[in-house]
BAFI-3210 file (N, C-alpha, C; in Angstrom, 3 decimals, decimal comma, padded with zeros to 6 digits):
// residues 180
n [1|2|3|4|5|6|7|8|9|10|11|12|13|14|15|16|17|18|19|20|21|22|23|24|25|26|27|28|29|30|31|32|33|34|35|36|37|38|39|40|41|42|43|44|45|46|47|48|49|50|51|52|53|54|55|56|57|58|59|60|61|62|63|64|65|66|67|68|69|70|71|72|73|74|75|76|77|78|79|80|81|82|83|84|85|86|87|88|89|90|91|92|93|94|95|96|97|98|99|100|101|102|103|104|105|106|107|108|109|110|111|112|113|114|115|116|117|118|119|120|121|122|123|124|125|126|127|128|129|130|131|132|133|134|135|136|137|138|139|140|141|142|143|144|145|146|147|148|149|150|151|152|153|154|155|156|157|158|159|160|161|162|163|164|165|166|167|168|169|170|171|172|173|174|175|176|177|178|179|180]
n.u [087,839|087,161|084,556|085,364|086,211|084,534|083,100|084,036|084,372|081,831|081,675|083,373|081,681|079,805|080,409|081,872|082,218|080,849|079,097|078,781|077,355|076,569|076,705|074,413|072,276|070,097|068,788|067,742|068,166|068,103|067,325|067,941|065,836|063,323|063,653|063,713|065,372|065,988|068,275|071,158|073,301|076,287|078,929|078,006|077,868|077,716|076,570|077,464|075,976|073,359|072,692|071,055|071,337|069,994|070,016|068,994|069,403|068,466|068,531|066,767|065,333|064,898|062,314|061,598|058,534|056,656|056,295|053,187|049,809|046,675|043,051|040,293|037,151|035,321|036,837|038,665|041,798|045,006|048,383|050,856|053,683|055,805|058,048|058,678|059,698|061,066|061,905|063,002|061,142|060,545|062,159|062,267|059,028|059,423|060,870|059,496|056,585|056,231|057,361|060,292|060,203|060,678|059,773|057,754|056,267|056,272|054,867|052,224|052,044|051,927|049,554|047,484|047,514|046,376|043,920|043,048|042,864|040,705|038,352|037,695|036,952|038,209|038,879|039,140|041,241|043,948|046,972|047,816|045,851|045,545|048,580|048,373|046,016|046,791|049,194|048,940|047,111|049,088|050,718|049,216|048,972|051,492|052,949|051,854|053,641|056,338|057,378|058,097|056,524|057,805|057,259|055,434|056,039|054,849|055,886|055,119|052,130|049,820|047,460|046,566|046,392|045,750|047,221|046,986|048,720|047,471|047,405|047,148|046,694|046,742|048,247|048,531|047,843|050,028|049,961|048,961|049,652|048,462|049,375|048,036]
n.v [073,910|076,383|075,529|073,525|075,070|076,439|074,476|073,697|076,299|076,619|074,140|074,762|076,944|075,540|074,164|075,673|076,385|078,694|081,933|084,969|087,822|090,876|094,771|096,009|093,685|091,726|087,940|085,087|081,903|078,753|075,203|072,077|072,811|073,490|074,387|078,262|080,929|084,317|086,222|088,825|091,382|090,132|087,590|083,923|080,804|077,886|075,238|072,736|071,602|070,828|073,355|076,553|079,360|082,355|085,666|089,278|092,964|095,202|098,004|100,743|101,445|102,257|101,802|101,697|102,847|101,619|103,302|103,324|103,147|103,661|103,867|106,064|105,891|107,413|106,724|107,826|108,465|108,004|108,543|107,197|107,046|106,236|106,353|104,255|104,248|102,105|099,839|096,530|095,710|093,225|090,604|087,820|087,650|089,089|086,854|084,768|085,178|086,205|085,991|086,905|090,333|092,869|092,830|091,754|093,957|096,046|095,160|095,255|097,913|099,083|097,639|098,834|101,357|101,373|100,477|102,740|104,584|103,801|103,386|106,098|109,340|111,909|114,357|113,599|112,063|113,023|114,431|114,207|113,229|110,470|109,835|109,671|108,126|106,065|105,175|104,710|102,248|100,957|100,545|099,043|096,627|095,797|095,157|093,029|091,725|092,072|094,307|098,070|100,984|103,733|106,150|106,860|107,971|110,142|110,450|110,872|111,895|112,041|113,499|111,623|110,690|107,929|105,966|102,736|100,824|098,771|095,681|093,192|089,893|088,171|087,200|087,770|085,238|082,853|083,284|080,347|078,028|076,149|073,812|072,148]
n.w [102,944|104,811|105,497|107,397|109,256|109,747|111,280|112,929|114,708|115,393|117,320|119,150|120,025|120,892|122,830|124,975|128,404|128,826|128,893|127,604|127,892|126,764|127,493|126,288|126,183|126,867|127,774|127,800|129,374|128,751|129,904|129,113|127,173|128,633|130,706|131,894|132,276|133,150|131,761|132,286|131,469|131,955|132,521|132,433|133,664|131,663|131,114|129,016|125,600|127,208|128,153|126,665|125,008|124,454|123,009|122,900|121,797|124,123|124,373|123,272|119,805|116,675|114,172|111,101|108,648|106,321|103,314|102,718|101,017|101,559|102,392|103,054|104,913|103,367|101,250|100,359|098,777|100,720|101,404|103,352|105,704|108,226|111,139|114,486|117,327|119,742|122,864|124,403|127,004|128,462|128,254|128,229|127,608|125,017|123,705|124,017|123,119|120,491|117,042|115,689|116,360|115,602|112,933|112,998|115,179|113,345|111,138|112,493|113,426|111,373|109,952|111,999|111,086|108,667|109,428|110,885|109,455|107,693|109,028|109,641|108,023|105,563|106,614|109,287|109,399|110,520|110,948|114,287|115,294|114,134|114,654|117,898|118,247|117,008|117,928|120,985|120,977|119,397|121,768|123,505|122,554|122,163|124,611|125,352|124,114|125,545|124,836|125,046|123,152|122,742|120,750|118,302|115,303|112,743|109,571|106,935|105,376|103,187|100,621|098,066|094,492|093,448|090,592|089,163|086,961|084,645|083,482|080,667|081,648|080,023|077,673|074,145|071,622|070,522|066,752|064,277|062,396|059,667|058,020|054,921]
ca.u [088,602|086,341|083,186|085,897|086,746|083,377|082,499|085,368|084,252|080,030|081,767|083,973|080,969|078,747|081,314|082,416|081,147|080,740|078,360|079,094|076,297|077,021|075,845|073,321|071,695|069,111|068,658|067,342|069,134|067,089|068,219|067,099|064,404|062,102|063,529|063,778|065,686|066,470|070,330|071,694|074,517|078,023|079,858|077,075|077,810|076,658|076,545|077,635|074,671|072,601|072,100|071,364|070,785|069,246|070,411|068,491|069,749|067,087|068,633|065,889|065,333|063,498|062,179|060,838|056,901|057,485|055,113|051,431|048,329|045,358|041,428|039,852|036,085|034,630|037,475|039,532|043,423|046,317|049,614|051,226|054,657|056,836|058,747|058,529|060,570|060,676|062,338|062,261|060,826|060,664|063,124|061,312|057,667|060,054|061,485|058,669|055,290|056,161|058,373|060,680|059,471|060,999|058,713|055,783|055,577|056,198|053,434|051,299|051,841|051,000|048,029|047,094|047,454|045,315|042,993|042,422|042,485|039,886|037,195|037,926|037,062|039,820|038,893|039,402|042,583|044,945|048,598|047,651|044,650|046,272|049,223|047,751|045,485|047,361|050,282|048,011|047,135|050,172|051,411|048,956|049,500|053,142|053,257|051,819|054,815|057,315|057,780|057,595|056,518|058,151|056,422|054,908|056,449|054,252|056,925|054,550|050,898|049,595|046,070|046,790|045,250|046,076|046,968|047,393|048,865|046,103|047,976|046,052|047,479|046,547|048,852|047,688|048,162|050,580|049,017|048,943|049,812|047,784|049,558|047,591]
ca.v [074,299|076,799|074,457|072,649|076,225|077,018|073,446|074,063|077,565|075,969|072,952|075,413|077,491|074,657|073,443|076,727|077,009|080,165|082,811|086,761|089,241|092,461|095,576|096,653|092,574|090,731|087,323|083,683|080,837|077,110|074,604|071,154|072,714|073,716|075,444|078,725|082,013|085,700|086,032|090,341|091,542|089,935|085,865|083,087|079,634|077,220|073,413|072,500|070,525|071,284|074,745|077,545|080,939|083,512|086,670|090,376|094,060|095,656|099,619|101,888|100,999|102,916|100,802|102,524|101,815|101,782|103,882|102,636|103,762|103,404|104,560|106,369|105,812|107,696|106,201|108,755|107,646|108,505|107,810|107,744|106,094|106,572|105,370|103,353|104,036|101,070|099,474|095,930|095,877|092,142|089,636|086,687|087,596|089,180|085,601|083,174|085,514|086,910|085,820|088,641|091,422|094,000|092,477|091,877|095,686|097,095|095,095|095,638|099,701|099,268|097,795|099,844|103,329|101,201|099,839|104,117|105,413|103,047|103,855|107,404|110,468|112,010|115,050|113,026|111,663|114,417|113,955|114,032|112,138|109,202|109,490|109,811|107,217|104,644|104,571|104,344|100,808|099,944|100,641|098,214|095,298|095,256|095,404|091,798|090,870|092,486|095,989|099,366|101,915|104,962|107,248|106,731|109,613|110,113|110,947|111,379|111,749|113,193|113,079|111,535|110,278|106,403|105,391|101,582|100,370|097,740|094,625|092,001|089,232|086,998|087,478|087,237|083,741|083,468|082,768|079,247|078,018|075,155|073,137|071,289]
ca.w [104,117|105,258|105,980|108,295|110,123|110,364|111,857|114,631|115,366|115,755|117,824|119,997|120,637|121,685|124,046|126,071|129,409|129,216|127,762|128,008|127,346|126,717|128,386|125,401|125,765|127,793|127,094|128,398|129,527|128,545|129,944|128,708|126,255|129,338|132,048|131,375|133,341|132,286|131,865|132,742|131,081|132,686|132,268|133,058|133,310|130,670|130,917|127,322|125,621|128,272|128,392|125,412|125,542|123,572|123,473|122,173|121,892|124,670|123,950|122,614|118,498|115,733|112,844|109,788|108,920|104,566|102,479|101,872|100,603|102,504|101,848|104,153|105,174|102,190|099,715|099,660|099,073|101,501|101,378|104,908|106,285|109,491|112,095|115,273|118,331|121,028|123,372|125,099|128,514|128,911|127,462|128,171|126,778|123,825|122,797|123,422|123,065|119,780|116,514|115,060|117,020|114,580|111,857|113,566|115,522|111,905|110,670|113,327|113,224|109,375|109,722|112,913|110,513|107,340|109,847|111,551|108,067|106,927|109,664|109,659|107,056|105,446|107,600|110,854|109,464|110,726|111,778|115,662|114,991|113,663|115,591|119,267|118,382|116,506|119,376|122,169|120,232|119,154|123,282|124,314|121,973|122,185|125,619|125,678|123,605|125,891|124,266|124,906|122,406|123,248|120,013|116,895|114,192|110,935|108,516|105,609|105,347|101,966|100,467|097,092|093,800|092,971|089,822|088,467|085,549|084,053|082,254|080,490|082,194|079,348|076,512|072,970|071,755|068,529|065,066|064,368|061,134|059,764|056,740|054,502]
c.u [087,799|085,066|083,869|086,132|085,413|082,943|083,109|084,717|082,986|081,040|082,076|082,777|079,939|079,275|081,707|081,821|080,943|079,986|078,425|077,842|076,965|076,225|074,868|072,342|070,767|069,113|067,694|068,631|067,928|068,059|066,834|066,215|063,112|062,788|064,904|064,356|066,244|068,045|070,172|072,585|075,686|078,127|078,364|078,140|077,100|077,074|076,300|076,267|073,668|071,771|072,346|070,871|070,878|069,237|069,520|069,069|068,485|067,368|067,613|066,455|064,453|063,577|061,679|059,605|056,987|056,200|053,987|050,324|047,218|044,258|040,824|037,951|035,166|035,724|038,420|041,097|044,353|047,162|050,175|052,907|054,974|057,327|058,347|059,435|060,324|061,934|061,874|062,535|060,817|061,123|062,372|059,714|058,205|060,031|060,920|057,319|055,020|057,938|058,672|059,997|059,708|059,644|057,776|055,551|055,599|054,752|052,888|050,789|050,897|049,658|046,923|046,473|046,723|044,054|041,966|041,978|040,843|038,440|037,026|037,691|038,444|039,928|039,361|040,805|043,665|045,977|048,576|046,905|045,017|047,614|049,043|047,258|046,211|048,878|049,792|047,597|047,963|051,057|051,044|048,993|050,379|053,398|052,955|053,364|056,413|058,076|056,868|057,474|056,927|057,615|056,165|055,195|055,731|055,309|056,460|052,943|050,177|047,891|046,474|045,935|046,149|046,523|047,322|047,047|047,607|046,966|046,875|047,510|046,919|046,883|048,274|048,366|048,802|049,932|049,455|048,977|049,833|048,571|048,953|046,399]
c.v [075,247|076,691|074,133|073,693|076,415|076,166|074,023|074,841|076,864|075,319|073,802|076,515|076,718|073,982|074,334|076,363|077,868|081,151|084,142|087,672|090,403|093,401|095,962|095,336|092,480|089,731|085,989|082,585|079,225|076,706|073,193|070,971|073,120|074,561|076,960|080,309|083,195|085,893|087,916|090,316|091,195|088,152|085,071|081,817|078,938|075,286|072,926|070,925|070,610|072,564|075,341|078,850|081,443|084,796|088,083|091,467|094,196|097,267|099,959|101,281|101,882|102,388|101,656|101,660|102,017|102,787|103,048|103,640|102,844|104,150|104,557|106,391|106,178|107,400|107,194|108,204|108,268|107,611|108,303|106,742|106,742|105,798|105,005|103,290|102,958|100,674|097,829|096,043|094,271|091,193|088,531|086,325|088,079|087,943|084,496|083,586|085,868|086,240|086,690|089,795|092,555|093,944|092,658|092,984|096,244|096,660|095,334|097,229|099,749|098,882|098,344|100,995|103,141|101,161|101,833|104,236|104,951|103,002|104,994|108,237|110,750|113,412|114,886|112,575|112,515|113,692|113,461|113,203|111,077|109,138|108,939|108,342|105,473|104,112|103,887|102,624|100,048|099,468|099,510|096,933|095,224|095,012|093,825|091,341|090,979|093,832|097,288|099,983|103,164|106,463|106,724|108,054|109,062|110,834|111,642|111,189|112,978|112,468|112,912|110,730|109,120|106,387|104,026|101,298|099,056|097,399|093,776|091,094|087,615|087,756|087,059|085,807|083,993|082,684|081,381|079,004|076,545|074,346|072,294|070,814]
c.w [105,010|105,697|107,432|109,242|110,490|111,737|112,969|115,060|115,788|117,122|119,040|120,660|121,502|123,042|125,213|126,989|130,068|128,682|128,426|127,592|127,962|127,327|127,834|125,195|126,898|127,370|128,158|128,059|129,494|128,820|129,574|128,326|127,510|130,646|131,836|132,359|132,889|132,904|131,333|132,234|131,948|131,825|132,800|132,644|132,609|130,502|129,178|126,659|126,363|128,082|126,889|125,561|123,836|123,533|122,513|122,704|122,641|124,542|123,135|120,774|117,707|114,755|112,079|109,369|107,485|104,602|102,462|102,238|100,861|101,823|103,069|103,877|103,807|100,751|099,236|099,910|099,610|101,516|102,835|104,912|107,584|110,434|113,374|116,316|119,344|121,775|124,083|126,218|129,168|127,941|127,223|127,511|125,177|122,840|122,620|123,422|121,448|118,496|115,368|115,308|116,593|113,366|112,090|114,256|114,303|111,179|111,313|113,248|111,677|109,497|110,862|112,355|109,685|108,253|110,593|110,440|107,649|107,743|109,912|108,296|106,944|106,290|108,718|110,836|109,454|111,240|113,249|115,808|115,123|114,795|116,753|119,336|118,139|117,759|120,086|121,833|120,148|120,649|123,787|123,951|122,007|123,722|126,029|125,341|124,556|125,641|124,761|123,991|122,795|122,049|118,994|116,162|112,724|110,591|107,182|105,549|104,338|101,633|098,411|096,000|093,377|091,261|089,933|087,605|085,383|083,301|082,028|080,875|081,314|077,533|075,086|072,401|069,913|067,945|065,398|062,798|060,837|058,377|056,618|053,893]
res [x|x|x|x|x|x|x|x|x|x|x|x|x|x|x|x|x|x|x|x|x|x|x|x|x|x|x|x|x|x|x|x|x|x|x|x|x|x|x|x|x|x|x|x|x|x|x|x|x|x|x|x|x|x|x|x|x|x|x|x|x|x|x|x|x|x|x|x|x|x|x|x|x|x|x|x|x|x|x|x|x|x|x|x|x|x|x|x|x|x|x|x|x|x|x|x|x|x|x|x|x|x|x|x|x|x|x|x|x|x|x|x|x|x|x|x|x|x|x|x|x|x|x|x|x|x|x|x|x|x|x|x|x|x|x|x|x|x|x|x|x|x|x|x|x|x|x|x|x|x|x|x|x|x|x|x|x|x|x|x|x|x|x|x|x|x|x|x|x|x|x|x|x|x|x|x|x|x|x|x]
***
């Protein structure tokens, strides 16, 4: 019964001709797979079958950048994370320059902060250092995609010592027991 409610609700959405964006959206309007126009928050018309739209939150966002450990120039190990304030600035280079633009600026920052660390002393790798620099980077590659960076925040940046566990990843083989 609930397959059959869902279907309705899909069917009833594909059919409206009507699409609402909200005041916190931007989006695109395709029509017939190729022609392509930025849709403003209010009612648009939508030629059912025809037309589809694509809608993104463009309000200011801060993503979190996880923990990782990096090696800096002479091998020394840092652990760093932090966050990622942005915003989008263009809807349209957003939705067809770039796929999951949450994902891909988080990776990007990440390997922005491995990629400083890793040509840099651990002297050179200072909070401002890294910051300053690694924005300024991350400002100008996102900006193809349609995003602003509005700051890069280090949250954590420690000078730490690695360990890893060591498994044998080749289990001992059981006895074998020969009759005869």
């Amino acid at each position: 019964m609930q397959a059959l409610f869902d279907l309705l609700i899909k069917f009833y959405e594909e059919l409206k001709p009507f699409q609402s964006v909200s005041p916190w959206e931007a989006g695109l309007r395709v029509r017939l797979g190729k022609h392509v126009k930025v849709v403003e928050p209010g009612v648009h018309l939508k030629l059912p079958l025809i037309d589809s739209y694509h809608l993104l939150n463009v309000v200011p966002r801060v993503v979190n950048l996880p923990h990782q450990s990096v090696k800096t120039l002479e091998g020394k190990n840092l652990a760093l994370s932090g966050a990622l304030a942005y915003s989008i600035s263009d809807i349209e280079k957003c939705l067809v320059e770039v796929d999951d633009h949450d994902e891909s600026l988080s990776n990007l920052a990440m390997g922005l902060l491995a990629d400083f660390c890793a040509n840099h002393t651990s002297l050179e790798c200072t909070h401002d250092a890294i910051q300053s620099a690694v924005a300024a980077s991350i400002s100008e590659m996102a900006e193809q995609w349609g995003i602003e960076v509005s700051h890069l925040y280090l949250t954590d940046l420690a000078d730490v010592k690695t360990f890893r566990l060591l498994q044998d990843h080749n289990p001992p083989k059981s006895p074998t027991i020969t009759i005869g």
